[in-house]
Each structure stands twice: as structure tokens, then as C-alpha cells.
C-alpha distance (Angstrom), angle and dihedral (degrees) to the residues before:
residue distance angle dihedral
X1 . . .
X2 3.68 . .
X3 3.78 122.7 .
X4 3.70 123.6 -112.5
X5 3.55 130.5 -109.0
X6 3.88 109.9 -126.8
X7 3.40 121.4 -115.1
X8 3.91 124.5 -107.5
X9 4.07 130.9 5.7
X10 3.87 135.5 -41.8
X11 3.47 116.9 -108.6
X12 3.40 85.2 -109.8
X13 3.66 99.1 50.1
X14 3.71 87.9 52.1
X15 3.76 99.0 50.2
X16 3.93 82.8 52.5
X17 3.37 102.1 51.8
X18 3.48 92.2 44.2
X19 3.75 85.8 81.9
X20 3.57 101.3 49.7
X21 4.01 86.9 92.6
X22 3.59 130.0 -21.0
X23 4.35 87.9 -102.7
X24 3.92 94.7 74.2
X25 3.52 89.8 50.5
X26 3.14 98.3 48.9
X27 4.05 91.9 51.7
X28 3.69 89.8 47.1
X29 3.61 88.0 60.0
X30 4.33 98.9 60.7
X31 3.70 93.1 25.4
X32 3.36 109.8 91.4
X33 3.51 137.3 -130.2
X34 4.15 79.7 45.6
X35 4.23 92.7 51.2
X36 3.36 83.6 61.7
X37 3.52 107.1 55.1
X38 4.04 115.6 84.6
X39 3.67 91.1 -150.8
X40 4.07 99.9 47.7
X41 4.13 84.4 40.7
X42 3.75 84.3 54.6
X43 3.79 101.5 52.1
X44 3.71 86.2 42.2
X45 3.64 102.7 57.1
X46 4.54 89.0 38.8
X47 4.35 82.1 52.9
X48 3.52 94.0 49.9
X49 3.82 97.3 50.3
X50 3.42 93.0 27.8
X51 4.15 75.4 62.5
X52 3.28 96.1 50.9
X53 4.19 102.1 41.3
X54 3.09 80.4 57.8
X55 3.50 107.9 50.7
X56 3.98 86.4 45.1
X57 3.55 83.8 57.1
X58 4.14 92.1 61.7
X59 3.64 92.9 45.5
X60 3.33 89.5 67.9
X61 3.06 114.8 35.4
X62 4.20 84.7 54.9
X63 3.76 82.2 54.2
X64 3.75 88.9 50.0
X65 4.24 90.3 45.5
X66 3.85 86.2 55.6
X67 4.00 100.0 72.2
X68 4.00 119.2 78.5
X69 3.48 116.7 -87.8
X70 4.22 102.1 -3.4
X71 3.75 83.9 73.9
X72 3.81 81.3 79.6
X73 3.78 95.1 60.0
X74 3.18 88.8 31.9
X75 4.37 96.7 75.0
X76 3.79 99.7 48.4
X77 3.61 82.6 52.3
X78 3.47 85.3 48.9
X79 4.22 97.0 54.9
X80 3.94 90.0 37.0
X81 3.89 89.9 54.9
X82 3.98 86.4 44.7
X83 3.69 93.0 56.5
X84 3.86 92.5 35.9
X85 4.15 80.2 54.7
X86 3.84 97.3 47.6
X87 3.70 92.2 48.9
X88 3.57 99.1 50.1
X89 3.50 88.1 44.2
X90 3.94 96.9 51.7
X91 4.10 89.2 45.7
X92 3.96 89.7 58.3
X93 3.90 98.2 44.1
X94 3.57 95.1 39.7
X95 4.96 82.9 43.6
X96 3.82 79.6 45.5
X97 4.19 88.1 55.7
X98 3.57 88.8 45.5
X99 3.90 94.6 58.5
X100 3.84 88.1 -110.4
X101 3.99 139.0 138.9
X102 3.44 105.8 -137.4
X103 3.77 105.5 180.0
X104 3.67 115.7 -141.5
X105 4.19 103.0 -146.5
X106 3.84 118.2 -90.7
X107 4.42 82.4 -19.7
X108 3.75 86.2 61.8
X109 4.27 91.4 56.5
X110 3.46 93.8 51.0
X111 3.56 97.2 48.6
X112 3.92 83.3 53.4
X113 3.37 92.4 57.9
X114 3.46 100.2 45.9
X115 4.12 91.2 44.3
X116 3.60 87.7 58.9
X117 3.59 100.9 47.9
């Protein structure tokens, strides 16, 4: 008789995909098993603001692009912030993987203290 597969995600899987966009993250955090787990509640809470540094982080540097002349600093600020992004993003999904906390600075704190609420 063959085994059978369990149901739902790793913990692992779900820390993961809790980064693909701030929505699974968000999920994982009222659907339960995942609320309960520390580690998927951390990941969660670091994705969403992680999501939303991030976006703060566009909005003004759009404002910034607007004004004569620092517009043209402005965009290879632009592409090194979206590479800085991707990175940093990549290195937490792929920690997440791994089982691993990687603590985003001052983001990573207050997802701790959220996840342990």
C-alpha cells in the first residue's frame, strides 16, 4: 500500500512563497496551520514589509525623477536599487528554502516581533 503524500506546504515552502508577492503572505498569516507556525509567520510579516519598503522606495525616487536635471541621477539609481532589490530578494527566498532566518536589517526586527506575537 503506498504512502500518502501530506496535505499542504513545508514550512519551508511556505516561508518561500511567502515572498513571491505580498498576497501569499498575507494568506499564510489567517490560514491556519501556517498562522501558527513562528517560522512561516516570520517570513510573512519580513515579505510584506519587505513589499512595502520597497514600494516606498519607488515612490520616491519617481518623485525624485520628476525635478529638472536630478531625474538623470535619479534612473541609474533606479536600475542599481532594482538589482540591489532582486538580490536581496533571491537571498531570502532561496534562506527561506534552506530552513533559515535571514533577517532583513531593522525590516527583519519587526517582522520578529510581529511573528512572535
Amino acid at each position: 500500500m503506498p504512502e500518502s503524500a501530506p496535505s499542504g506546504l513545508s514550512d519551508n515552502g511556505a516561508g518561500a512563497l511567502a515572498y513571491i508577492t505580498f498576497i501569499p503572505a498575507i494568506l499564510f498569516l489567517v490560514m491556519p496551520p501556517y498562522n501558527q507556525s513562528p517560522y512561516v509567520r516570520f517570513h510573512s510579516w519580513q515579505s510584506i514589509f519587505f513589499n512595502i519598503g520597497a514600494f516606498a522606495l519607488y515612490v520616491v525616487l519617481a518623485i525624485l525623477g520628476r525635478i529638472p536635471f536630478l531625474g538623470l541621477l535619479v534612473i541609474p539609481l533606479m536600475l542599481v536599487l532594482d538589482l540591489g532589490l532582486f538580490i536581496l530578494w533571491l537571498v531570502v527566498v532561496l534562506k527561506a528554502v534552506n530552513g533559515q532566518r535571514f533577517m532583513i536589517p531593522i525590516i527583519g526586527a519587526l517582522a520578529e516581533t510581529q511573528a512572535s506575537k
